[in-house]
TIDRENMAR-790998 format. One record per residue (C-alpha): x negated, y negated, z; residue in one letter. Coordinates in steps of 0.001 Angstrom, whole numbers, plus 524288, in hexadecimal, padded with zeros to 5 digits. Example, Ala and Ser with C-alpha at 12.3 -4.5 7.8 and 13.67 -1.06 7.14 Angstrom:
BEGIN
7CFF48119481E78a;7CA9A8042481BE4s;
//
This chain:
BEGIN
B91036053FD3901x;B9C0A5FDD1D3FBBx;BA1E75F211D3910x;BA8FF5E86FD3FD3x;BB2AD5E522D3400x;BBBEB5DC6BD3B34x;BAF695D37AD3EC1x;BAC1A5D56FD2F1Dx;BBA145D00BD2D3Dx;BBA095C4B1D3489x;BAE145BF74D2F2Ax;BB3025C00FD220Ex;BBEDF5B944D2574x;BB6ED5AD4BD2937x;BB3105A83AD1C77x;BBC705B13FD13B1x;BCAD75B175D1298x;BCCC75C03AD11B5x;BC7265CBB3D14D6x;BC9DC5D8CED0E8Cx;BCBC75E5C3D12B0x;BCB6A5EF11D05A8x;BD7275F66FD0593x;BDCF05F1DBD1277x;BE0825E2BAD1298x;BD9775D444D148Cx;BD6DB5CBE7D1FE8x;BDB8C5BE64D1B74x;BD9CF5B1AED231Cx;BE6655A895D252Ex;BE4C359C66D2811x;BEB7859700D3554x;BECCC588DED3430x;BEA4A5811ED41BEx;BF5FB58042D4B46x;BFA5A579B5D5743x;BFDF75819DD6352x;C017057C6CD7137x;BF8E857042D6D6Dx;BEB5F57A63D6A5Bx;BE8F55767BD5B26x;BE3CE58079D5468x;BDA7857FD6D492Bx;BDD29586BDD3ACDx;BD8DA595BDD3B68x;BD8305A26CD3389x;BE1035B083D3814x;BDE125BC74D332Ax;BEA535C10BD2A80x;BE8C75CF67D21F9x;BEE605D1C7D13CEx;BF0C75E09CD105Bx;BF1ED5DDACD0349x;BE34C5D979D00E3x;BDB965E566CFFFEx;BD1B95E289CF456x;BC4DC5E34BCFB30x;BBC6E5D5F5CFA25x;BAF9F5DBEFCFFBFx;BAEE25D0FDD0AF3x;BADBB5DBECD137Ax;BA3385E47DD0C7Ax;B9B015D85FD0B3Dx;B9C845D58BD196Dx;B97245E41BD1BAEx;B8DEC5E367D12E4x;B87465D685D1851x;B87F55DA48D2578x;B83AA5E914D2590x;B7B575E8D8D17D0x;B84CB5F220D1212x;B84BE5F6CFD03EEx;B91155F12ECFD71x;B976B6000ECFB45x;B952C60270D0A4Dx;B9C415F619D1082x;BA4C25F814D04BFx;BA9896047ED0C6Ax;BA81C5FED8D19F0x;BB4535F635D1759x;BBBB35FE90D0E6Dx;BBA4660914D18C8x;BBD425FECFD2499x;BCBC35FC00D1BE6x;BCE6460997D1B25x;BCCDD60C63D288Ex;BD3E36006ED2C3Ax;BDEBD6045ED22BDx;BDF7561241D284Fx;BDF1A60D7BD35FCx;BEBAE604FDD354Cx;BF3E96101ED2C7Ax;BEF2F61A24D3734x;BF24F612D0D45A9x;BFBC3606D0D3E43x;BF2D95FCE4D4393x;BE67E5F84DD448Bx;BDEC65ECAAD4CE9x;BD3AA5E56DD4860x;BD0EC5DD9ED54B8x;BC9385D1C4D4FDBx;BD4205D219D43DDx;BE0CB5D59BD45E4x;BE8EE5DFDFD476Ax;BEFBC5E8EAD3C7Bx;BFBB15F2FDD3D7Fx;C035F5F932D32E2x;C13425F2C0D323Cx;C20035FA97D300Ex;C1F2D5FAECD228Ax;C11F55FD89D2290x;C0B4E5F126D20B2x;BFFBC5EB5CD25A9x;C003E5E0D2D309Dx;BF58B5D875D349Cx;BF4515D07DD421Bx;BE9205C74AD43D7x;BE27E5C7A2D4F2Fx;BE0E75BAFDD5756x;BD2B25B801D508Bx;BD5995AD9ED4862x;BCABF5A9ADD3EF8x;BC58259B4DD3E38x;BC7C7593A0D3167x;BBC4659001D2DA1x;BC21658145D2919x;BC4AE57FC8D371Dx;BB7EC58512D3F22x;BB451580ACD4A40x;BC1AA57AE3D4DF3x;BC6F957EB1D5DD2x;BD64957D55D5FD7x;BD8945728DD666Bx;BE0C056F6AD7411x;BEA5256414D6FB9x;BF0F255C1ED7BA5x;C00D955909D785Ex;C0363549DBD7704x;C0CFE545CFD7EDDx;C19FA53DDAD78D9x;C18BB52F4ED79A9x;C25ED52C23D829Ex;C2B5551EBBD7D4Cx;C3246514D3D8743x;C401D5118DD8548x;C3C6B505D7D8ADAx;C32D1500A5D80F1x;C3B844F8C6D76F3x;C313B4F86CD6B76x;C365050699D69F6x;C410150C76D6489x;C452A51789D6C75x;C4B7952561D6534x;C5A32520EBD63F9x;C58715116CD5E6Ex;C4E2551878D555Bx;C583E522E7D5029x;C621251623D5030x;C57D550D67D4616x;C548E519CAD3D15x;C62EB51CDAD3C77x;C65F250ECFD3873x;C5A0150EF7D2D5Fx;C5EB151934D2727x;C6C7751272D2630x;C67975087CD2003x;C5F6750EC4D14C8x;C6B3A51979D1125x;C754D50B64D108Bx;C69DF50666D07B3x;C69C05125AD0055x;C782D5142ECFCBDx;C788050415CFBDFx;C701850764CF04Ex;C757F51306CEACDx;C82C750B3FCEA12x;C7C704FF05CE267x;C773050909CD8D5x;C850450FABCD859x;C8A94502FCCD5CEx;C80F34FE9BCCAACx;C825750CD6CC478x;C905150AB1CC361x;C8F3E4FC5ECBC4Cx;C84EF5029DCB2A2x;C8E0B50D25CAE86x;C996D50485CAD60x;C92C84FB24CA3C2x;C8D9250651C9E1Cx;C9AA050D48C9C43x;CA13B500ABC95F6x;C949C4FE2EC8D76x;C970950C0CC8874x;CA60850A25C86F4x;CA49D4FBD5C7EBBx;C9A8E4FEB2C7697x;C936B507AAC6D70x;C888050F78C70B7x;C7E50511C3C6705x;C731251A43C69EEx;C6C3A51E05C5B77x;C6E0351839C4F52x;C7452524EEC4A5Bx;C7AAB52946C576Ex;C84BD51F6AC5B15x;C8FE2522E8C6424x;C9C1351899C6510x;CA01951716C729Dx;CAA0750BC8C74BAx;CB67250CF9C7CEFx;CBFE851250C73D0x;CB78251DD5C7146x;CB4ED51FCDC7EA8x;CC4535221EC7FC4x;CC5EF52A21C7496x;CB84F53027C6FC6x;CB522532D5C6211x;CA97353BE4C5D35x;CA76C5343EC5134x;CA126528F7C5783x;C959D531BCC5BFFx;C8B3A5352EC52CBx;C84F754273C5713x;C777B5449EC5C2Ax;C79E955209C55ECx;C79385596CC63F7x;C67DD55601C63DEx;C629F55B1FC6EFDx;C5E8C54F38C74D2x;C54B95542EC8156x;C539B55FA2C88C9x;C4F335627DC95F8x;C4C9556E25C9EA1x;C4F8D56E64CAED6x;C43BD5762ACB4ACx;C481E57A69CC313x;C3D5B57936CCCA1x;C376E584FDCD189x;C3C9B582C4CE00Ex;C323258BD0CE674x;C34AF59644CDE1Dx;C26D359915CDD33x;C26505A6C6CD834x;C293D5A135CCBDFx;C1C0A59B0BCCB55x;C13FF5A7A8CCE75x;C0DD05A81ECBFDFx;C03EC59D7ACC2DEx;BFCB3599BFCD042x;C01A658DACCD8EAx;BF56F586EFCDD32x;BF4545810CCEC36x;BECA6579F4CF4C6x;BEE725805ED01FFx;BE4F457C7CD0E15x;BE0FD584F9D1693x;BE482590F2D0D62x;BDC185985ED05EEx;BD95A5976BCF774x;BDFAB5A245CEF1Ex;BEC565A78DCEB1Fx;BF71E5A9B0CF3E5x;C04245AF7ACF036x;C109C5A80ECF357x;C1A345B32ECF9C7x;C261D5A878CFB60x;C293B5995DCFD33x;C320A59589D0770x;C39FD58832D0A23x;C379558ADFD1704x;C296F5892DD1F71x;C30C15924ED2985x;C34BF59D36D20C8x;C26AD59CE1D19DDx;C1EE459D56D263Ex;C26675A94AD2A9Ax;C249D5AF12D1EF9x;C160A5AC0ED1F67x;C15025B279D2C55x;C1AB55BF26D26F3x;C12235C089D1D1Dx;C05685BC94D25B9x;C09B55C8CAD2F75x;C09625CF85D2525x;BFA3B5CD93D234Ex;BFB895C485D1758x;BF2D35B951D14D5x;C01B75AF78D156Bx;C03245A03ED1638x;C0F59596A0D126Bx;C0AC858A7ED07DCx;C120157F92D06F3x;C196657E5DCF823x;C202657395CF1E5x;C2C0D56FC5CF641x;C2C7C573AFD043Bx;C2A455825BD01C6x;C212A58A0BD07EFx;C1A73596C3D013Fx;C16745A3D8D0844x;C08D85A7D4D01F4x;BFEDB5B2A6D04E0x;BF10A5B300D020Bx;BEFF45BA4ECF3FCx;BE08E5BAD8CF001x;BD6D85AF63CECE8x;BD70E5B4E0CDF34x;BE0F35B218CD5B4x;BE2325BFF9CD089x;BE1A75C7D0CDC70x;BED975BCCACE1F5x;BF3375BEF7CD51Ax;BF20E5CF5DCD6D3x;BF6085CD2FCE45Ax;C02F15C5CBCE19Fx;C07685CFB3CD4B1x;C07835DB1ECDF3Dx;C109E5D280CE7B5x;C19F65CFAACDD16x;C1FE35DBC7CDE02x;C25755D784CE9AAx;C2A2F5CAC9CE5EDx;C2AAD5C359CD8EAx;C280D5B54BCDFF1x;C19365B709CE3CCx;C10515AB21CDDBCx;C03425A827CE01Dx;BFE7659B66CE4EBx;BEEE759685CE535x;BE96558DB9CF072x;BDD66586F6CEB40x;BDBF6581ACCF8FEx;BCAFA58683CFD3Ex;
//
């Protein structure tokens, strides 16, 4: 019996997000938002990306054999698991290996596995049906020189220029009233202070006129016997220090991502620096995408599991690596 598992594979992908080979790695869809290229839009898609460190069989396969060649359980059971270890002992032997409708695989310097996609790229099923579409350029509106309703570029650098002139005088116009006002307060106050006594409980009075602001004596003041009147503790904001937070789950709600737990590998200030980053880790046949955080930072994340303790299992053998792995949760369907 020949079975055409790369066909089997592909028609899993269309309504599941991952596909497992026992032993050997997953086939995970990544979504490819739409784009714009030499006016052609294109519409949102799927590409195949692979993840080595999935192996735990989840029997899509064997149920694929077994509904499409009446197989007992046990025998498509070995079907696959024999189809992984061939696949597996293919690659180690020869260093690469091509599955045409898939991608291609090859064995790195160190050993690892790398993935290419082929140029197949699977339909999203959100989008169906939708073409790319041929967009014509506009062309720039050119505006007369002539035409005196308009401002042209220079008299309209001149009157913005001018504006903002006019609000900073307004602004330090006000800041020196307040200054001024300020002062007056505090000099009344000052004088009040020097003149008089100040009395602030019945059995705390301090004297405060002008002779004992010259020459100070302690037996004017009755103690408040050093009471700890309030206390107060600064808490410093986290500032993207998010491994800190990797004892509970961060909830989001991500479109166009799929629901489970992904683990955050880094947050970056920069798009640019996360994006390459991203594209590192998505040679490297991992499930990758950069979120949006608070604050202007962006976080790396991969794919964990849609289950909370095989994420969890998955990010404790990554820690050994490094100490700042967290899990987040998209709730996004």
């Amino acid at each position: 019996m020949i079975i055409d598992f790369e066909k089997h594979i592909l028609e899993l992908l269309k309504n599941n997000q991952c596909v497992v080979l026992p032993g050997f790695g997953a086939f995970i869809l990544k979504s490819v938002p739409s784009d714009i290229q030499t006016h052609v839009i294109y519409p949102p898609s799927k590409q195949i990306a692979f993840n080595r460190n999935v192996i735990h069989d989840d029997e899509l396969l064997t149920g694929a054999l077994m509904g499409t060649y009446g197989l007992e359980y046990s025998s498509a059971k070995n079907q696959v698991l024999s189809y992984a270890s061939q696949l597996a002992y293919t690659l180690k032997k020869d260093k690469k290996h091509s599955l045409r409708q898939i991608g291609n695989f090859s064995l790195g310097e160190e050993g690892q596995v790398v993935f290419k996609a082929s140029n197949s790229i699977v339909v999203d099923k959100e989008s169906f049906g939708l073409q790319k579409i041929a967009a014509k350029a506009i062309a720039k509106e050119i505006i007369s020189s002539s035409n005196n309703t308009k401002l042209n570029k220079k008299e309209l650098q001149i009157q913005v220029a001018k504006e903002e002139r006019k609000q900073i005088s307004r602004k330090r116009s006000k800041l020196a009233i307040a200054g001024f006002v300020s002062s007056i307060l505090l000099i009344i106050s000052l004088f009040t202070l020097i003149f008089t006594d100040t009395h602030f409980l019945e059995g705390s009075v301090q004297k405060a006129g002008f002779v004992d602001l010259l020459f100070p004596n302690d037996s004017h003041v009755v103690s408040f016997e050093n009471q700890k009147l309030s206390s107060f503790e600064l808490i410093n904001p986290v500032d993207q220090k998010e491994g800190l937070m990797r004892n509970r789950v961060l909830s989001i709600e991500e479109e166009g991502l799929a629901e489970g737990y992904y683990i955050v590998l880094g947050s970056y200030s920069s798009l640019q620096n996360a994006e390459r980053y991203e594209e590192t880790l998505f040679g490297q046949g991992l499930d990758s995408y950069v979120l949006s955080a608070e604050s202007s930072f962006y976080r790396v994340c991969i794919f964990a599991d849609e289950n909370y303790l095989k994420a969890k299992a998955m990010l404790a053998s990554n820690l050994a690596s490094s100490q700042d792995l967290w899990l987040i949760k998209n709730l996004h369907n």
